[in-house]
N, C-alpha and C positions, 0 to 999 in steps of 0.2 A: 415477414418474419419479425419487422421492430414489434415491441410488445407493449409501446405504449403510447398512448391518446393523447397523452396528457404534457406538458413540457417543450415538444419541440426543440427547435436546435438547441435551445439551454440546458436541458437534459442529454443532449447528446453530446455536447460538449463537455459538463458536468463528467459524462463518463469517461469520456475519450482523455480529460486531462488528469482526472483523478488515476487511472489505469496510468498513465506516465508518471507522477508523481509516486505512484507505487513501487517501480523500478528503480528510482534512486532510493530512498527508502529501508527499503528491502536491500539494496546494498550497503548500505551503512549498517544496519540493527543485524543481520549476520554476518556482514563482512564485521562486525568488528568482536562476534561472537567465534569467527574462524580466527580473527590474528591473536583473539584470547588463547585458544585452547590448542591451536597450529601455530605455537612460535617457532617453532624450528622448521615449519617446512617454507621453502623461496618465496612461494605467493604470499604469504603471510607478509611478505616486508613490501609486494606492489600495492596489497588492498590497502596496508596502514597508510600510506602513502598517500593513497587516493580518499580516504575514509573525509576529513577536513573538508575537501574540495564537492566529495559526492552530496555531504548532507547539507552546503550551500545547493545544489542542484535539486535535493530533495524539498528544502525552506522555501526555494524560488518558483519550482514546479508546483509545490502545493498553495500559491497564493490562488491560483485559477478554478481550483474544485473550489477551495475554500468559500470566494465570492459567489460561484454560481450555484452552490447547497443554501446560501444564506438569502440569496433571488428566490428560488424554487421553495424554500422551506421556512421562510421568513420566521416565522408566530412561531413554530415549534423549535426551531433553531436556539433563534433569542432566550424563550422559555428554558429549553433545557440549559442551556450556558447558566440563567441567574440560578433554578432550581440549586444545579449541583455548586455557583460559587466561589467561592477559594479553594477548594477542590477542586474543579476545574482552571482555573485561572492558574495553578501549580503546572500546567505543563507549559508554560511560558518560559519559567525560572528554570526546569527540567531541562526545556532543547539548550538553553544558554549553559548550562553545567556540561550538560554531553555533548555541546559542540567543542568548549574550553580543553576540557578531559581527552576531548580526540588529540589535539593539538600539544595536549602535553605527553600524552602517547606516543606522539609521532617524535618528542625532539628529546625525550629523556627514558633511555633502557631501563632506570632504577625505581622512576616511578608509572612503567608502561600498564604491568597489571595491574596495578590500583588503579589506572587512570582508564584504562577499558571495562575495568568494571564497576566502577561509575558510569561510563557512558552508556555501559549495556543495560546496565538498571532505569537509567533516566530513558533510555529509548523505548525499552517495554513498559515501562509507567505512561509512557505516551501512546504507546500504541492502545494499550488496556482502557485508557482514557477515551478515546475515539472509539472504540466498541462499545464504551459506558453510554457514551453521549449517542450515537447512531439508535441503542436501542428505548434510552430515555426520550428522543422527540417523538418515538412511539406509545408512549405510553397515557396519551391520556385517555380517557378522565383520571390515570391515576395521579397523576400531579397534583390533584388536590392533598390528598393522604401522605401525600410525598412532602409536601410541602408544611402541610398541619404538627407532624411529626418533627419537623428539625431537620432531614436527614442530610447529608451532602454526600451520601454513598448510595449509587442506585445501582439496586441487584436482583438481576434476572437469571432465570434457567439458560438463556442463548446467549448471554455476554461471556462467558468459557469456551465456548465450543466457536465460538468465531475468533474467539484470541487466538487456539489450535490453528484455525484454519489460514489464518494470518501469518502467524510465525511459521508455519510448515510451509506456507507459498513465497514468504519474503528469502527463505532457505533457498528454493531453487531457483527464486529471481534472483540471487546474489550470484550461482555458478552459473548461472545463464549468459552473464556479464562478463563473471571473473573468468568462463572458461575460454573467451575469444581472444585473451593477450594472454596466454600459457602455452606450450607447446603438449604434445599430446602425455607425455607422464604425468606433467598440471593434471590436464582433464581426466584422465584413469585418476586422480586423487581425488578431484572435483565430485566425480560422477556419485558415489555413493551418497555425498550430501544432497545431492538435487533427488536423487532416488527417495532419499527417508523423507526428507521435506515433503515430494507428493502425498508420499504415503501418509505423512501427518495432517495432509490437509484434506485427504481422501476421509482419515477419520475425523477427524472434526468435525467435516460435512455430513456425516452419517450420524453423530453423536446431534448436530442441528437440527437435523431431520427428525430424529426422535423427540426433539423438546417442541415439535408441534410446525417447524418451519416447512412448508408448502410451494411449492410453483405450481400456478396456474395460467391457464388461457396461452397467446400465443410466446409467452415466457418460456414455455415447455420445448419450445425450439430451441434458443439459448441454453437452455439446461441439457439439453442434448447434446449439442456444440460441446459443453462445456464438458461431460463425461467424455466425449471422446476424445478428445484434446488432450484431458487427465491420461487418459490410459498410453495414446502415443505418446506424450511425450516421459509418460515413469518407461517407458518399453525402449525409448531414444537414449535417454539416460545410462539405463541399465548396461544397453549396448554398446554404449561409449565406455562406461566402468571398465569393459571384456575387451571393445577392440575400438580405442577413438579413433575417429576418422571427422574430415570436415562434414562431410556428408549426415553421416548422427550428430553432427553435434547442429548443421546447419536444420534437421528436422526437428529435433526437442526445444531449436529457441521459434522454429514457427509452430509450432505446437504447444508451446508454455506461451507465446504472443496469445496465441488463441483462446489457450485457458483465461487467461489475465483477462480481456477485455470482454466473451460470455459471464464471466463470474461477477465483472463488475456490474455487468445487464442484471446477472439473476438475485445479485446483493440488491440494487435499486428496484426492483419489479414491485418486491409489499408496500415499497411507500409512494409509489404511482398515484394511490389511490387520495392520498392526501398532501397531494401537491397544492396551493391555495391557486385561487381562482385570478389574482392580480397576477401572476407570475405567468398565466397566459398571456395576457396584453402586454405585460414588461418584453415578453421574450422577440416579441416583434421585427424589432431591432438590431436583437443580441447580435446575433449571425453576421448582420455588416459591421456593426460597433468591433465587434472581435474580429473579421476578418483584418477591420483600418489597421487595429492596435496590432496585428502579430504582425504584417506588411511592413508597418512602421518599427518596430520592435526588431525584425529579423534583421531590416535595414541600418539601424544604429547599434546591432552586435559586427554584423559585419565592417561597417566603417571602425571602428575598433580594434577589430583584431588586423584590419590592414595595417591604420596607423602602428599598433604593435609591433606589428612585422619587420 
């Protein structure tokens, strides 16, 4: 069923951390689009709460995709970063705004909605950013004409239709989360977000598909995974909307798990093909290198939170 030749545990770790990273994330950019638009309902004031603390868990999760795209993807990585610039180098100053803005959301009533929507802005400017950049290390030989021209905005047919399908999955990744510290009226409130979210990513994906996007070979297993996953978990959702229970809500989060990690497969499948050829011999390694480091790593979180204790 794996569907690729190419990478090794570097890619599959690449995946496996990237799909973590997506989950904090995805609860920051809608949880803080739900304590926008939900002030008055309870959960609105645990998400704000947590919003601060999630998107340090989201900064810290995403250092691990970050380094293993830039192993695996060296030359077109680098490339696209200088192509686009100071236009890319803006979402730097971006996370430090909408990390700030969370924080002054969280400690002042007066300036909450300005301060959330700055951050909601600074978040989707980054998210839009990372679909800019994902479909730029594709593009060459267009990089010459890209580059001949000036431009520092690169725009394709498919960098819309994966922002959809991003924002509509970061949607029901956030009540996936928010719905296990809610009692079940939470979740009946929850439920219809995580509902329209599939559905927004169900259309994105289709809208993708039309601008020329493919799975091939044994990818096509994953992408099957990957529908069915879709359909149980809008159907767990749904159900939980009608009649929560742990039971629906314990199948829509292994069912949204499942979506989240085939999607991450079927997102990485086109650029299999142009993985460079050093990133095989580097990967060698990886696998003990990262097992020492998370060993040693898990080890000195834990000695911390004892002394805390």
């Amino acid at each position: 069923m794996w569907p690729f030749d190419r990478g090794g545990v570097v890619l599959a770790l690449y995946i496996g951390t990237l799909a973590l990273h997506a989950v904090f994330v995805a609860y920051v950019l809608a949880g803080s689009a739900f304590a926008l638009l939900r002030r008055k309902d309870p959960i609105a004031a645990t998400v704000l709460d947590r919003l601060p603390f999630m998107l340090g868990c989201g900064i810290t999760a995403g250092v691990a995709p970050l380094l293993f795209v830039q192993l695996l993807h060296q030359r077109r990585f680098y490339t696209a970063n200088l192509l686009l610039g100071p236009r890319w180098f803006a979402v730097v100053p971006a996370l430090i705004v909408g990390f700030y803005a969370l924080y002054l959301a969280k400690a002042s009533d007066r300036w909450r909605r300005i301060a959330l929507v700055v951050a909601l802005a600074c978040f989707a400017f980054v998210a839009w950013s990372w679909s800019e950049l994902h479909e730029l290390m594709q593009a060459d030989p267009e990089w010459a004409a890209f580059y001949a021209a000036g431009h520092r905005l690169f725009t394709a047919a498919t960098i819309a239709p994966r922002f959809v399908i991003v924002i509509g999955a970061m949607a029901t990744l956030f009540v996936t989360v928010a719905a296990w510290s809610t009692d079940t009226a939470g979740r009946s409130r929850l439920a219809p977000i995580a509902a329209v979210g599939r559905v927004a990513s169900i259309a994105g994906a289709l809208w993708l598909w039309h601008t020329g996007f493919s799975v091939e070979g044994p990818a096509v297993v994953w992408f099957g995974i990957l529908v069915g996953a879709a359909v149980v978990d809008l159907a767990a959702w749904t159900l939980t909307w009608k009649r929560p229970s742990d039971l629906a809500l314990t199948v829509a989060t292994a069912a949204g798990t499942a979506a989240l990690l085939s999607a991450a497969v079927v997102r990485e499948a086109p650029r299999v093909a142009l993985i460079e050829t050093h990133a095989q011999a580097d990967a060698s390694g990886a696998g003990y290198a990262f097992v020492i480091a998370l060993v040693l790593g898990t080890a000195a979180i834990a000695w911390v939170v004892r002394q805390l204790r």
